[in-house]
C-alpha positions in Angstrom: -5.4 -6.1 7.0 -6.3 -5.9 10.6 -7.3 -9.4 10.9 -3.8 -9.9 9.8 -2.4 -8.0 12.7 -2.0 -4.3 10.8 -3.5 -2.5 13.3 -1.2 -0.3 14.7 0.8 -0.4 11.1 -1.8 0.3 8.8 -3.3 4.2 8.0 -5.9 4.6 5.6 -5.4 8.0 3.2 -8.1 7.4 1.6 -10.3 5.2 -0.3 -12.9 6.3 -3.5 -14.7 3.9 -5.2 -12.5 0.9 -5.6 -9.4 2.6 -5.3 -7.6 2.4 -1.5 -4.7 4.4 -0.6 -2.9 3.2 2.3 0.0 3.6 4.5 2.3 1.4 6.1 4.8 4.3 8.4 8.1 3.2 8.0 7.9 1.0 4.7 9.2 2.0 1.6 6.1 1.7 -1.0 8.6 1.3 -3.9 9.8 -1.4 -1.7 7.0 -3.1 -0.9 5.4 -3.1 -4.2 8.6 -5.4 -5.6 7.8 -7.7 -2.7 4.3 -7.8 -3.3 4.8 -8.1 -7.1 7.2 -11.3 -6.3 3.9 -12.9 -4.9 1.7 -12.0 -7.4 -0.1 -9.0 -5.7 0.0 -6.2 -8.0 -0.5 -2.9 -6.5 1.5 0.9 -6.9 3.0 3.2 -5.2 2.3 7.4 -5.8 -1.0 7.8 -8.6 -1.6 6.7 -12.1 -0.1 9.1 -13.9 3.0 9.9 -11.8 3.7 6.1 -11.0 7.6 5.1 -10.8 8.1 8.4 -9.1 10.0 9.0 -6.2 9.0 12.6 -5.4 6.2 12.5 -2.8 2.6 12.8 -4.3 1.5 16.3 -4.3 -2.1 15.6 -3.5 -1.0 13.2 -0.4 1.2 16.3 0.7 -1.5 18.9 -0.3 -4.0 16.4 2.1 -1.6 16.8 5.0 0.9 14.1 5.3 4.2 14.6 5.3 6.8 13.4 2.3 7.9 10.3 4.2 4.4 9.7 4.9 4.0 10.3 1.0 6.5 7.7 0.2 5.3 4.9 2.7 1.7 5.0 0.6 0.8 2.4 -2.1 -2.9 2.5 -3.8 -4.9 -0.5 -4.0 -7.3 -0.6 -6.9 -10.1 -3.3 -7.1 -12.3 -5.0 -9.9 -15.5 -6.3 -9.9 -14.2 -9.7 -10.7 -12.3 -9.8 -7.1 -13.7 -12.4 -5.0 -13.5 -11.8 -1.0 -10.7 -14.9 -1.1 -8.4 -12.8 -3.6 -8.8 -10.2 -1.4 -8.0 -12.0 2.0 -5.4 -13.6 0.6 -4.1 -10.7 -1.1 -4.3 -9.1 2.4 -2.2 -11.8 4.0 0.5 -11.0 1.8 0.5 -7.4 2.3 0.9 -8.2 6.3 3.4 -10.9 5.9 5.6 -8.6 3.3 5.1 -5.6 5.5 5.9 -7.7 8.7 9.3 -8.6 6.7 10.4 -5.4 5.8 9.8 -4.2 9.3 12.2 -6.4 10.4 14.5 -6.1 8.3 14.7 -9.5 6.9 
């Protein structure tokens, strides 16, 4: 994601294993996971078993982020069968649909 110019919009939550939570301030996650989904990048927003949601997680408040900061978080899970390119180019569509909603567009 930095190398796709998310530096100053990116916050990593967390990450475990092959699961990433991260934050984009400002950006719906419900939101961004339709425009991902459009594209054929499937990831969520709030955890596995409370997904479709839109309270803020309890364990993302419970770690110390806010509720908005709750809501702007989507998890990322990988699979062994990723290859780097699936995960470059997934990356590139995460900046360009964050970059999008920023704006507004």
């Amino acid at each position: 994601l930095k190398e796709n110019g998310m530096d100053s919009l990116c916050y990593i939550n967390s990450s475990f294993g092959k699961i990433a939570n991260i934050r984009f301030d400002g950006i719906d996650a419900q939101t961004l996971v339709l425009a991902l989904d459009s594209r054929g990048v499937c990831i969520s927003a709030g955890s596995a078993c409370h997904g479709g949601s839109s309270e803020p997680s309890r364990t993302l408040v419970a770690s110390g982020l806010t509720p908005d900061q709750s809501r702007n978080s989507v998890r990322i899970s990988f699979h062994s069968g990723l290859k780097l390119r699936d995960v470059a180019e997934a990356a590139k569509h995460i900046a360009d649909c964050v970059k999008m909603l920023k704006e507004g567009i």
